[in-house]
C-alpha positions in Angstrom: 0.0 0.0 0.0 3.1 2.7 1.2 5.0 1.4 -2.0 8.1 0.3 0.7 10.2 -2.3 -1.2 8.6 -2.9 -4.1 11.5 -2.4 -6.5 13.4 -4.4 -4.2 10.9 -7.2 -4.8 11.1 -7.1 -8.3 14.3 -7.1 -9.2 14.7 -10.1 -6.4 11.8 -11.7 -8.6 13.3 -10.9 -12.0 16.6 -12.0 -10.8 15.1 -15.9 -9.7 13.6 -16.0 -13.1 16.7 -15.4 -14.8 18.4 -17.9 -12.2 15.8 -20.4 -12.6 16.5 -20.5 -17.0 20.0 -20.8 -16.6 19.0 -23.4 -13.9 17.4 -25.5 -16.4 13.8 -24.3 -14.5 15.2 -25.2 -11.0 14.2 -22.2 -8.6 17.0 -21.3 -6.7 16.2 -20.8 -2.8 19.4 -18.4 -1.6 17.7 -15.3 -3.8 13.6 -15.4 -2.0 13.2 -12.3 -0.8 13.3 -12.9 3.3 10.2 -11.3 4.8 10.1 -11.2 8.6 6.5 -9.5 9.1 3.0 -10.5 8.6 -0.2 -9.7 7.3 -1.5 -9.2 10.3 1.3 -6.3 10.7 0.4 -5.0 7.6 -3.3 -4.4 8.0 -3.1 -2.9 11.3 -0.3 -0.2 9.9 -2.6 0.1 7.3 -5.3 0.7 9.5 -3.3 3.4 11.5 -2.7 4.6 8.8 -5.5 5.5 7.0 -8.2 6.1 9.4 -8.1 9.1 10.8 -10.5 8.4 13.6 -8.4 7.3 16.7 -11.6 4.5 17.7 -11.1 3.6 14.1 -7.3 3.3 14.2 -7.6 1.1 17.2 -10.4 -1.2 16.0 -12.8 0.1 19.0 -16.4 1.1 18.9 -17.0 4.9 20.1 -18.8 3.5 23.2 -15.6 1.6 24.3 -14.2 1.3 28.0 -10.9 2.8 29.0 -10.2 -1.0 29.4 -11.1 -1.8 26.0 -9.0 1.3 24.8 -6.0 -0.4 26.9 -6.1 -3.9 25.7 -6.7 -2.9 21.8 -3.2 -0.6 22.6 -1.5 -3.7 24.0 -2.3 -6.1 21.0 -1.2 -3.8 18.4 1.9 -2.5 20.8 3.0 -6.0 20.3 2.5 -6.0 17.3 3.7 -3.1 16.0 6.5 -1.9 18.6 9.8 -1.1 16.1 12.2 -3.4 18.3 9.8 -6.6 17.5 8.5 -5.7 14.2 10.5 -5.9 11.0 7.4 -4.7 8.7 8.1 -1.5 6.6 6.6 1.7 8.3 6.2 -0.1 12.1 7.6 3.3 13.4 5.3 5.9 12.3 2.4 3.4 12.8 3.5 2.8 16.2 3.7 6.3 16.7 0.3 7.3 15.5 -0.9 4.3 17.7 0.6 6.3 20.8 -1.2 9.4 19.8 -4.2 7.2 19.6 -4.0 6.1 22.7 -3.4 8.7 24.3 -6.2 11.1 22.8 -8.7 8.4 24.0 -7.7 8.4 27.4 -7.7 12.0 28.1 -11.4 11.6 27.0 -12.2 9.1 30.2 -9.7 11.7 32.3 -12.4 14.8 31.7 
C-alpha cells in the first residue's frame, strides 16, 4: 500500500527468473526475498494509517471502555513496537498508535 520495497521485490523476482532459466527451470532458494513481518502487521499499519479516527485506528467502537481502549493498545503495541516488528513503516504506525492512545484516554480523564 506505502510502496516500501517494491522495487526491491522485483528485481529479487526478476533476478530468480533469470536464475531459474540458466538453472534448467530449478528455482534457486538463496535469492527469495526474506520477509520477517505478517499480514496481520500489515493491516493494522494500514489501519493506523488511514483512518483518521483514533476509535477507528484502534479497531474500537465509540462507546468503548478505557479498558477496551487499553487492551486494543497492548495487541497492536506487540505488534507493531519497532524493536519486534521488522514490517516497513512499524515506526510511524507505532507512533500514530501512541497518539491514539493517548487522545482516547484523556477523553475518560475529563
Amino acid at each position: 500500500a506505502t510502496g516500501a520495497g517494491v522495487q526491491e521485490l522485483f528485481d529479487s523476482l526478476f533476478s530468480s527468473l533469470i536464475d531459474t532459466n540458466e538453472n534448467g527451470g530449478i528455482p534457486p532458494t538463496n535469492n527469495l526475498p526474506n520477509i520477517n513481518f505478517t499480514i496481520e502487521q500489515v493491516e493494522a499499519i494500514n489501519r493506523l494509517r488511514n483512518n483518521k479516527d483514533n476509535f477507528e485506528r484502534l479497531g474500537l467502537r465509540h462507546n468503548c471502555s478505557k479498558e477496551d481502549v487499553l487492551a486494543a493498545y497492548k495487541r497492536l503495541a506487540k505488534l507493531l513496537h519497532p524493536d519486534k516488528s521488522d514490517a516497513p513503516g512499524s515506526e510511524d504506525a507505532f507512533k500514530l498508535l501512541l497518539n491514539a492512545k493517548t487522545e482516547l484516554l484523556n477523553r475518560f480523564d475529563k
